[in-house]
C-alpha positions in Angstrom: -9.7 -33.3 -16.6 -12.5 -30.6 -17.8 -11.8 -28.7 -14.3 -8.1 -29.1 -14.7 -8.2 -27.5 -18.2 -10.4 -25.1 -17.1 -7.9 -23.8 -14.3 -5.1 -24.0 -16.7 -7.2 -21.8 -19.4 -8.1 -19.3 -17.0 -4.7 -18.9 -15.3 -3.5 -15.7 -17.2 -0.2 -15.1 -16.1 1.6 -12.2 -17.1 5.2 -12.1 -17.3 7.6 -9.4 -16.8 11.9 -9.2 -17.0 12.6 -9.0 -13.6 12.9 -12.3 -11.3 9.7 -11.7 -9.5 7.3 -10.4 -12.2 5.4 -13.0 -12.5 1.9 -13.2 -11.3 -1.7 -13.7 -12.7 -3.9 -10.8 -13.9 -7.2 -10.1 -11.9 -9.9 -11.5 -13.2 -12.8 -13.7 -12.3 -13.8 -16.3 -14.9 -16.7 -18.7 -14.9 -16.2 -22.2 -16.5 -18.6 -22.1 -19.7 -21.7 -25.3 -18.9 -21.2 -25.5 -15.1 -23.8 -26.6 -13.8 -22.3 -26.1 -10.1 -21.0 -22.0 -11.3 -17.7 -23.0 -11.1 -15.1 -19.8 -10.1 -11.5 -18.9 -10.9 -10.9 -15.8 -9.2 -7.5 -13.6 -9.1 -8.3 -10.8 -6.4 -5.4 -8.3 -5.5 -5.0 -6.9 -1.9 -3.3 -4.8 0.4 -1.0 -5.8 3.3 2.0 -4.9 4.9 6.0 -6.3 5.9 8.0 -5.3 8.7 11.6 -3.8 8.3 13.0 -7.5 8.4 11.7 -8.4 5.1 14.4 -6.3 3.3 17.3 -7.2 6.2 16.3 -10.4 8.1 18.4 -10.3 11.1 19.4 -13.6 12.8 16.3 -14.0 15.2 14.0 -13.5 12.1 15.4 -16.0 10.7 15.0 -18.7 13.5 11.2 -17.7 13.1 8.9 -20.7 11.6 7.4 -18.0 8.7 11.2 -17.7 7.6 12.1 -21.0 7.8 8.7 -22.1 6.1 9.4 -19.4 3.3 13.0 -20.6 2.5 12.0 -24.2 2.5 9.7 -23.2 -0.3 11.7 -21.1 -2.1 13.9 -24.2 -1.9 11.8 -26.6 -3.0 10.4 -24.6 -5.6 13.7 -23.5 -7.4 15.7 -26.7 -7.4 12.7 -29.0 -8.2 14.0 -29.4 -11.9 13.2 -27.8 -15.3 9.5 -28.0 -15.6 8.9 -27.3 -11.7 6.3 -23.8 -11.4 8.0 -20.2 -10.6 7.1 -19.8 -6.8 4.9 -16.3 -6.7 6.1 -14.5 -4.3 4.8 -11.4 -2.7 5.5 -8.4 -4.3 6.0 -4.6 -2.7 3.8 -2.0 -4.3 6.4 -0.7 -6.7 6.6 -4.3 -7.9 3.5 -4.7 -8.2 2.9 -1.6 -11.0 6.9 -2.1 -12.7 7.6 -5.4 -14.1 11.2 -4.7 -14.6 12.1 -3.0 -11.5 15.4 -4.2 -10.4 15.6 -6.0 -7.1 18.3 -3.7 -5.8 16.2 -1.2 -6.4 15.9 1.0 -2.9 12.5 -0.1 -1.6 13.3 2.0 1.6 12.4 4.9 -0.6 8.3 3.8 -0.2 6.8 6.6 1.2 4.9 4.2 3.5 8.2 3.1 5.2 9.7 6.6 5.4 6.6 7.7 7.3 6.8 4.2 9.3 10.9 4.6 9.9 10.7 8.0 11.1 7.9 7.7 13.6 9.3 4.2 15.0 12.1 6.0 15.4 11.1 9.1 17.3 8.1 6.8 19.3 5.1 8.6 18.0 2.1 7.1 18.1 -0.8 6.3 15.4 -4.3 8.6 16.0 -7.3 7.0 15.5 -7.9 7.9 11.5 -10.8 10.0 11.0 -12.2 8.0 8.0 -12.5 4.8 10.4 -14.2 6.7 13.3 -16.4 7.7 10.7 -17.2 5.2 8.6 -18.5 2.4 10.3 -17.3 0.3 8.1 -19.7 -3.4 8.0 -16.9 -6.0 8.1 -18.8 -8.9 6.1 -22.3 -8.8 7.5 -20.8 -7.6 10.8 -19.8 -4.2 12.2 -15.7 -4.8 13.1 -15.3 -2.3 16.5 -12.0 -3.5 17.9 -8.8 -5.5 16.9 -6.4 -7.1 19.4 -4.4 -4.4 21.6 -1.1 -3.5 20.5 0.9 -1.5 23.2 3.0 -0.2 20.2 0.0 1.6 18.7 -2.0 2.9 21.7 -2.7 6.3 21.6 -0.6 8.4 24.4 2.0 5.2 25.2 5.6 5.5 24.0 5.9 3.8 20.4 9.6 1.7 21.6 7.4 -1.3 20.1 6.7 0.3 16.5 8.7 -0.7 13.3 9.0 0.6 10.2 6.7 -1.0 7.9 6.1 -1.9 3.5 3.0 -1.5 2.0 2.7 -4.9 0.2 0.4 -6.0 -2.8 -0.6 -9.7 -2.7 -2.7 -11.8 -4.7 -5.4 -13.9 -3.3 -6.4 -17.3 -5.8 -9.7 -18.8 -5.3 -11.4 -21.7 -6.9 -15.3 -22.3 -6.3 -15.1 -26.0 -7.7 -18.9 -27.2 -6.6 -21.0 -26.2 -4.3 -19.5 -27.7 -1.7 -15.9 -26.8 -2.5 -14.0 -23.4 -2.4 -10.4 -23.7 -2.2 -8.0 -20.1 -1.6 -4.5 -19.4 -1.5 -2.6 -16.2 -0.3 1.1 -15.5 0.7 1.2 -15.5 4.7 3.7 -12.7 6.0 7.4 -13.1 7.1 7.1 -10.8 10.2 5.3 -11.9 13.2 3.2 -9.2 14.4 0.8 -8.7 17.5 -1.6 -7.3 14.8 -3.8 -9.2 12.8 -3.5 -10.4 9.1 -6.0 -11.3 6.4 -6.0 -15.0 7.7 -7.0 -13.8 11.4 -10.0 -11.7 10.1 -11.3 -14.4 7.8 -11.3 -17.2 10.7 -12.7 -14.0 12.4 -15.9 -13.2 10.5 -16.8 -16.8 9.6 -17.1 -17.7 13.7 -19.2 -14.6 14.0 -21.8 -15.6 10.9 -21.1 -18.8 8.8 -21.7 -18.6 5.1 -24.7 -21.0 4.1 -23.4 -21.3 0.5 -20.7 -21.2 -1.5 -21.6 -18.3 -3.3 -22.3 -16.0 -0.5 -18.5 -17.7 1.6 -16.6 -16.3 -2.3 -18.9 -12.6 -1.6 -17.7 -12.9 1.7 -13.8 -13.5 1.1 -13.6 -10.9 -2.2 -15.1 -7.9 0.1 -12.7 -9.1 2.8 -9.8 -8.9 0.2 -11.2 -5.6 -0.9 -11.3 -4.0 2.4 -8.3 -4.9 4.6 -6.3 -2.1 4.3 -9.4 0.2 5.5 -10.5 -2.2 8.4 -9.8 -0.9 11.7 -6.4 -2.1 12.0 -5.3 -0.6 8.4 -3.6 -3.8 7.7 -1.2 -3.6 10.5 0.1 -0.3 9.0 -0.6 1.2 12.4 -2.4 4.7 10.8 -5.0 4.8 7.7 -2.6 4.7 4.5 -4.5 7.6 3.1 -3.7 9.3 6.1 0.2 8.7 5.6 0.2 10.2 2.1 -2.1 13.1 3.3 0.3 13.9 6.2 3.4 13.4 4.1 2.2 16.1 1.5 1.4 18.5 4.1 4.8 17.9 5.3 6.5 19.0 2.2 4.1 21.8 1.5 5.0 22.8 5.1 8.5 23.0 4.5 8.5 24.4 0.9 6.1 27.4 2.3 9.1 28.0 4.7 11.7 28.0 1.8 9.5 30.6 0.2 9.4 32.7 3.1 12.7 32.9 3.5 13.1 33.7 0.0 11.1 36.7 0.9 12.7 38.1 3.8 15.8 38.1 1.7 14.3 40.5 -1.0 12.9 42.9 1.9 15.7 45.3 3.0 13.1 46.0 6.1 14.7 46.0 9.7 18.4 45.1 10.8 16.8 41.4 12.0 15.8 41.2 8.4 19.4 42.2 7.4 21.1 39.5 9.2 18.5 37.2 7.8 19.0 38.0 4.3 22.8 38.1 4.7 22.2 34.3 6.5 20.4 33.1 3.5 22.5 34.4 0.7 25.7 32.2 2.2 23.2 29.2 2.1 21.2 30.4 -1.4 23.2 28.5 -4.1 22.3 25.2 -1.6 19.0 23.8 -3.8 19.8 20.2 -2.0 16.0 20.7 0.3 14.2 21.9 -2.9 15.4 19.2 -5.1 14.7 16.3 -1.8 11.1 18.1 -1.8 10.9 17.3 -5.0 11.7 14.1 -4.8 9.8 13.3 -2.2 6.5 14.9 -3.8 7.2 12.6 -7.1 7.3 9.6 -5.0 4.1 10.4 -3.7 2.2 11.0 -6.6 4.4 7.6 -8.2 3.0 5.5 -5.6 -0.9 7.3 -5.8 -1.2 5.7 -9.3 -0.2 2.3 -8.0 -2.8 2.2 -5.2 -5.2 3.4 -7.7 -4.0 0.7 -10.0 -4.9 -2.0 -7.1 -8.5 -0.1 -5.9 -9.4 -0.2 -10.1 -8.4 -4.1 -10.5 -10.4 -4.9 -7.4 -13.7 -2.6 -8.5 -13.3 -4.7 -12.0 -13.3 -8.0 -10.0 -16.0 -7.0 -8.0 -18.4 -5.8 -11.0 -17.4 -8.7 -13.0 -18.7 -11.1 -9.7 -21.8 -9.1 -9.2 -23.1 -9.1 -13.2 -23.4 -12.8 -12.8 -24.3 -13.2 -9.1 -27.9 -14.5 -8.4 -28.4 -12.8 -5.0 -28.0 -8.8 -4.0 -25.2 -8.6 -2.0 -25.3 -5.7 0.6 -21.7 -6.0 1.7 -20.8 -6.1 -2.4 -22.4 -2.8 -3.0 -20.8 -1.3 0.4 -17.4 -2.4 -0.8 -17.8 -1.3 -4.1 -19.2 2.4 -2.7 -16.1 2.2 -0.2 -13.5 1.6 -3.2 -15.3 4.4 -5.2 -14.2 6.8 -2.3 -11.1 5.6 -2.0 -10.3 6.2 -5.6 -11.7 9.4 -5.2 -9.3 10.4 -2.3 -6.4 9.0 -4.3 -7.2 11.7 -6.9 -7.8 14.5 -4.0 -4.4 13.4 -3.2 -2.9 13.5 -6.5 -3.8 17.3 -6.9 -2.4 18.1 -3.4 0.5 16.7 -4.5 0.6 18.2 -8.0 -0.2 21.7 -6.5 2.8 21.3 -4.1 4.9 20.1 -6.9 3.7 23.2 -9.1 4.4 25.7 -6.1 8.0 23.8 -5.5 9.5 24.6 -9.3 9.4 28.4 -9.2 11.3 28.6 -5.6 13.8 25.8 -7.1 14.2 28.4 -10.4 14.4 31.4 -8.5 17.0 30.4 -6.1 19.0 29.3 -8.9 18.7 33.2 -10.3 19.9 34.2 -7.1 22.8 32.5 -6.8 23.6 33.3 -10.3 22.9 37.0 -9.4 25.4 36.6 -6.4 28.2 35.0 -8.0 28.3 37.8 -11.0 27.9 40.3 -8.4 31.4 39.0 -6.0 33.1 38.2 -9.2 
């Protein structure tokens, strides 16, 4: 009864207006007298869902993961008044807005744009540059190679590639004794070659097997912590920071080009620059690319914050772990150095952006002087 209270205490829900906001705050608590250091542990984490998790076509849904999904959903939602919401798992807009309407277009996540269009054109993922570089220590051992996927082979056509969502899921843990750790985590309704969180925890216990319960909970919270940087960037094919990096560039690209266009229209120079400016002015009152730039750029920025939101939750559950732990933890203090950069990327990334979105407002106002200029001038 004293353990069942304590789980109960230590829940912390929160609550939100939409459907699906409901899920427990990260935190890790220790029951107060336990002899035995008993855990309850909330710890966020990144992972991904295929296209079919918005639009489940007919042979998704003769896949077990669908059919075991629904038959929860079922059981959970028609088991009578006092039956537990289900948590489900949430996409990372739903993670960070607690009243974001389900019909809400998720297809607008940056990380599925980038996905869609190179699924759709067959590119292929690089191998990122922080993962070449980082040597990242995967749990007390060094991770150098996932299982081959033919759709994510550098130089082979991408046919195999789908557009992906960046996910953020909730792994709860309970160290009852110190024989006893029990975890939960939402399992994913695509089946992909890749690997998920599941694969690389059965993965680094057969390499080096925890001699205590204490060091199997450091274990699974740096696993948690570190999935979407292992090597196979939580099935997201390329390093996520790489996709918002790229996708920034790709605007700034493109609103350069506005801008130099915008110049050869005010430069009476040669007769090539004549046709060009008399081009442009039938196209100038058009703002529909500068306002999509914009767009685009605030999405970027939008979704920064909420991946900052996730790195900060799991740096506080971290810290909160170590303060009471009785060993030094080497992996601990690598994840908790490799969070620190990530965060400070994030905010690299948020000044790109912000610089690109600072840059896009002048061209927007200027070709909206233009075309005022141009109509007074015909009428």
């Amino acid at each position: 009864m004293e353990l069942e209270n304590f789980i109960d205490d230590y829940y912390y829900e929160l609550r939100g207006s939409a459907s699906y906001a409901h899920y427990r705050r990260p935190i890790i608590s220790i029951m107060p007298n336990s002899s035995s250091r008993t855990h309850s542990v909330m710890m966020p984490f990144f992972d991904m869902e295929t296209e079919e998790y918005l639009e489940p076509t007919k042979d998704v849904e003769e896949k077990e993961p669908f059919k075991m999904k629904q038959k929860l959903e079922e059981v959970y939602r028609h088991g009578g008044e006092d039956v537990e919401d289900l948590h489900l798992t949430r996409t990372l807009d739903q993670s960070y807005y607690m009243s974001l309407s389900d019909s809400t277009d998720i297809k607008n996540q940056v990380v599925f744009r980038y996905t869609k269009s190179r699924s759709q054109f067959g590119y292929n993922s690089n191998p990122s540059k922080d993962n070449s570089s980082s040597n990242m220590m995967h749990l007390g051992t060094t991770e150098t190679s996932t299982r081959e996927n033919p759709a994510s082979v550098a130089g082979q056509p991408g046919k195999n590639r789908k557009a992906k969502l960046l996910m953020v899921n909730q792994m709860w843990l309970w160290k009852l004794d110190e024989h006893t750790i029990l975890t939960s985590f939402p399992d994913r309704w695509s089946q992909v070659q890749d690997d998920d969180l599941m694969t690389y925890i059965l993965r680094s216990l057969a390499r080096f097997s925890p001699t205590t319960t204490d060091s199997m909970l450091n274990r699974l919270l740096n696993l948690c912590a570190r999935y979407i940087d292992l090597p196979s960037n939580a099935s997201l094919d390329d390093n996520c920071f790489d996709i918002f990096e790229q996708s920034i560039a790709t605007i700034d690209n493109l609103s350069t080009t506005e801008l130099g266009t915008e110049a050869a229209i005010s430069d009476p120079g040669t007769e090539a620059r004549r046709r060009l400016r008399e081009a442009a002015r039938n196209e100038v009152s058009n703002i529909s690319d500068e306002v999509k730039y914009l767009w685009e750029i605030k999405d970027n920025r939008d979704e920064l914050k909420m991946i900052d939101r996730v790195l900060e939750d799991q740096s506080h559950v971290l810290n909160k772990y170590y303060e009471n732990l009785t060993f030094t933890s080497t992996s601990g203090i690598g994840t908790l150095q490799e969070l620190a950069y990530s965060r400070d990327k994030v905010q690299r990334l948020l000044k790109e952006a912000e610089d690109v979105e600072a840059s896009l407002n002048p061209l927007l106002d200027l070709k909206q002087k233009r075309s005022n200029l141009y109509e007074a001038v015909d009428t």
